[in-house]
N, C-alpha and C positions, 0 to 999 in steps of 0.2 A: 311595310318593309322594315322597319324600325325593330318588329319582333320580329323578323327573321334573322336580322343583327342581333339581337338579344339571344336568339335561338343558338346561335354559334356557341356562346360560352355554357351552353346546358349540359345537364349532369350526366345525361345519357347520348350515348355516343348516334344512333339512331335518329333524336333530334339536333344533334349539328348538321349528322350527314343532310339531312332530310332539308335544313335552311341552307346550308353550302348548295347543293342543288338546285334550290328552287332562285338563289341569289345567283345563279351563273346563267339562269335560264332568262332569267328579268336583261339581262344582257347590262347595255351601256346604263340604262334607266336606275338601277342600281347605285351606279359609282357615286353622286353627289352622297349618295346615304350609307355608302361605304367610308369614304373621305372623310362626311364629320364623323362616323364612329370611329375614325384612329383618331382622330385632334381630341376625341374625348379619353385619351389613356383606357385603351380597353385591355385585357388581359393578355395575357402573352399568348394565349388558345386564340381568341378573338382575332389578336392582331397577326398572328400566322395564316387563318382562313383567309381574313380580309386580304394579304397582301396574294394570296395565292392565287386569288379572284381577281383582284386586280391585274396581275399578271398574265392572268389567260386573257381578260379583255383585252390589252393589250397588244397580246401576240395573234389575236385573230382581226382578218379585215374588218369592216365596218360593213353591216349589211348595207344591201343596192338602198332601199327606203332611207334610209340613216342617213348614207351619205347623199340622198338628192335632197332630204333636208336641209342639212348641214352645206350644201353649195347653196342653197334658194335663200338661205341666211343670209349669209357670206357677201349672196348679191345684193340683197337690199342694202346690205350695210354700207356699199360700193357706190349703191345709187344717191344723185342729191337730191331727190323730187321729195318734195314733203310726206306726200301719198305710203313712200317706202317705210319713214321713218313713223307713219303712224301703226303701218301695219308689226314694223319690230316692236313698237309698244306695247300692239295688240298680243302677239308672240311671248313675250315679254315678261306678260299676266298670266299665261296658261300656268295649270300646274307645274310643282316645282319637280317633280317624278321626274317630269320631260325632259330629253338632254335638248328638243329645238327651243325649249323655255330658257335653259340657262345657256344657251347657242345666243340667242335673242337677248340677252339679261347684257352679256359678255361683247356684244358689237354694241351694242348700245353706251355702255360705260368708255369703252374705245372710240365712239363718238367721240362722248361727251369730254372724253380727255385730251382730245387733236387741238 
């Protein structure tokens, strides 16, 4: 993903379009690796693609699988049974691609800060 962000500021118009594409199609999985590439100052090409992506995600629902993730999170995180809180851990550790990774990263730390 990292080089499809990189792909954006390339010489030839062909491989922007070509990483714009393929970063819209990765859906939400995307955004964490869109996000740190604007907090790294990326070019003003860069940072127009990135916000443009952003903005479609956005503006579209959230697929049906996303959001039954994203409630099954939500629940554990609600739950006080130890079991719950092993499984966000478990969550927690997946790859960082995943948005139920950082769904699980982000109840977790709202835990830990109640």
């Amino acid at each position: 993903m990292a080089q499809l962000v990189a792909d954006l500021d390339a010489d030839e118009f062909a491989v922007r379009q070509a990483a714009f594409e393929k970063l819209k199609k990765l859906w939400s999985t995307a955004e964490p690796t869109l996000r740190a590439a604007l907090a790294g100052k990326p070019t003003l090409e860069v940072r127009k693609r990135i916000d443009e992506l952003l903005d479609q995600l956005h503006q579209h629902p959230i697929p049906a699988e996303e959001l039954r993730q994203l409630r099954a999170v939500q629940a554990l995180e609600w739950m006080k049974a130890p079991a719950a809180m092993d499984l966000l851990k478990r969550l927690a550790d997946g790859s960082p691609r995943l948005r139920t990774t950082s769904d699980a990263r982000s109840a977790l730390d709202r835990r830990n800060h109640r």
